[in-house]
N, C-alpha and C positions, 0 to 999 in steps of 0.2 A: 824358406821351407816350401811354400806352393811352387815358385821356380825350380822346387826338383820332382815339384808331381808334374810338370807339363810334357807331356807327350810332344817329341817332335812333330810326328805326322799330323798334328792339330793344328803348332807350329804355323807349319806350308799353309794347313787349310785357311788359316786366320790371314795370315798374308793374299790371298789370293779374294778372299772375303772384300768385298765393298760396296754395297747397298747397304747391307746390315752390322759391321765392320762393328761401331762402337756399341750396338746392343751385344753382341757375340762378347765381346770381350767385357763387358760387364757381366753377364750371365757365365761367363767362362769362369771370371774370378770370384764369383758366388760360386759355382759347381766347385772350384778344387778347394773352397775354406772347407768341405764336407766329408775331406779326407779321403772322397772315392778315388778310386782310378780311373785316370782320364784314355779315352782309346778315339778313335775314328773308325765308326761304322754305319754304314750305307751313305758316303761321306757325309757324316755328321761328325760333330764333337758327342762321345757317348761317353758315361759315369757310370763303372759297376762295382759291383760288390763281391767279390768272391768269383771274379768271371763272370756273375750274372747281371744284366743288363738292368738299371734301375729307373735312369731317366738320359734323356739328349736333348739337345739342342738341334732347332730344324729354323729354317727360314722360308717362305712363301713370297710369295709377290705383294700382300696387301700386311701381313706379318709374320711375327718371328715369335718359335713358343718354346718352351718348356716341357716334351712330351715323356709323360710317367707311364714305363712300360705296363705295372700294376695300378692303375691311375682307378681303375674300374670299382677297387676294392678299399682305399683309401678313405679316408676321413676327409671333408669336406667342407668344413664349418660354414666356408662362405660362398658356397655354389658357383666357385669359380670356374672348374672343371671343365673341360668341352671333348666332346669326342666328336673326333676331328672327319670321321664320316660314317654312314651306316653299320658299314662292314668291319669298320674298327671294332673287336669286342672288351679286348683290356685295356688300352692304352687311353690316355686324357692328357689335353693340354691344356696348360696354361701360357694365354694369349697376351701380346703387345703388339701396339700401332709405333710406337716409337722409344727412345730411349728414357724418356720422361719417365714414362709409365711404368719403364723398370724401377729408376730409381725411386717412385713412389712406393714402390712394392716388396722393394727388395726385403721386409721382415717378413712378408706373409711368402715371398718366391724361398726363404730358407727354412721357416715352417713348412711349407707343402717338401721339401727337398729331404728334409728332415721326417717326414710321416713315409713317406717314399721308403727309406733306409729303414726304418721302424718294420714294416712290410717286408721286406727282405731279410731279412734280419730274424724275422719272426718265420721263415718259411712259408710263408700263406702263398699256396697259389690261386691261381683266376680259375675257377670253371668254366669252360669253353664249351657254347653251345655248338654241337655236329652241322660242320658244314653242310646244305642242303646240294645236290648234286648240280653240276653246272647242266642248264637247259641249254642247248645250241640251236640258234635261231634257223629257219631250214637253208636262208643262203647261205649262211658257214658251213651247215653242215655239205652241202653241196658240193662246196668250191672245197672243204678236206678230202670228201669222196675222191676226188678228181687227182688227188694226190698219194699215190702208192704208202700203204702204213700208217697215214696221218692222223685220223679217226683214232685208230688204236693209240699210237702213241699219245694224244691228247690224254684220252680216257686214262692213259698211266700217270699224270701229271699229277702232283697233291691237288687236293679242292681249291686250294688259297691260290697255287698257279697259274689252273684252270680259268679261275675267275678273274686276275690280272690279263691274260690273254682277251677273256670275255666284254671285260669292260672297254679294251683298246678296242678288238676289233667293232665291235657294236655301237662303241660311239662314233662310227663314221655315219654321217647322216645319205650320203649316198652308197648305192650298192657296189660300184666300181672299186671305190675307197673300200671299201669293209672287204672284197673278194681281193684287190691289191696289198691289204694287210694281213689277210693270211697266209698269202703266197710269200712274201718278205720273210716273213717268219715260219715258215715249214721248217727249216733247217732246224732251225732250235730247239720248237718241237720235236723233231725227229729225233733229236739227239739227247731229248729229256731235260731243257735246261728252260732256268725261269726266264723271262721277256728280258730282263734288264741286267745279264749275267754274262 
């Protein structure tokens, strides 16, 4: 029965998978006893519910987690929850160092999985607080100046792509770097498309 929820294209991912190989595949076969539909997106393994997106699987360098797209709104009993960085406002994960960890967890990883679904299920959405405008540091804005259209077409970007843009170029600690990454990425811009598209 779960062998006919597996998404090919997960499949491939799980194969090519190996750092995190036997966590992925525990958490894989936790996600499909849940009945969702399994998909690949933003190449992760993602579970949703009506088409809507509920929870995935992601992997880092130091771990691998469980991130609950409504994670914000969710029940919590044991303050396990982590949002994964400032600018995250719905999403929450839950964190592993190894596969240990899973396996010690796996009743509380199918309660959170199962509270997840509940949410969904229930329709609840996240209220999303208004992106604040992206401020552009004056050498960006310079080195866009210097580029026919660029300025504007930024300004067209949503907030959230705006600020993917902003965070790259701005964490170059030298000016060279940060005026060489805007230049790399004019085109993109120019053409309305997010960094990693």
């Amino acid at each position: 029965m779960i062998g006919e929820r597996m998404n090919p294209r997960v499949n491939v991912f799980m194969k090519k998978e190996l750092k995190w190989h036997d966590e992925y595949e525990l958490l894989r076969e936790i996600s499909l006893a849940t009945g969702l539909t399994e998909d690949l997106k933003w190449g992760q393994p993602c579970y949703t519910l009506n088409e809507k997106n509920v929870f995935l699987l992601h992997a880092f360098k130091e771990y691998i987690a469980v991130f609950f797209h409504k994670g914000v709104i969710m029940k919590d009993p044991k303050g396990i929850l982590i949002q994964q960085t400032p600018n995250v406002q719905a999403g929450r994960q839950l964190r592993f160092k190894n596969l240990e960890e899973i396996v010690k967890a796996k009743k509380v990883i199918k309660a959170y999985m199962a509270e997840a679904i509940a949410v969904e299920e229930a329709g609840i959405e996240v209220p999303m607080k208004k992106a604040a405008p992206v401020e552009l540091p004056a050498d960006i804005a310079a080195t866009m100046k210097k580029i026919p259209g660029l300025t504007v077409a930024f300004k067209k970007l949503t907030p959230s792509c705006q600020r993917e843009y902003m965070m790259y170029f701005d964490g170059a600690k030298k000016a060279e770097t940060r005026v060489s990454r805007v230049e790399k990425y004019a085109e993109k811009i120019l053409a309305g498309k997010r960094m990693n598209n």
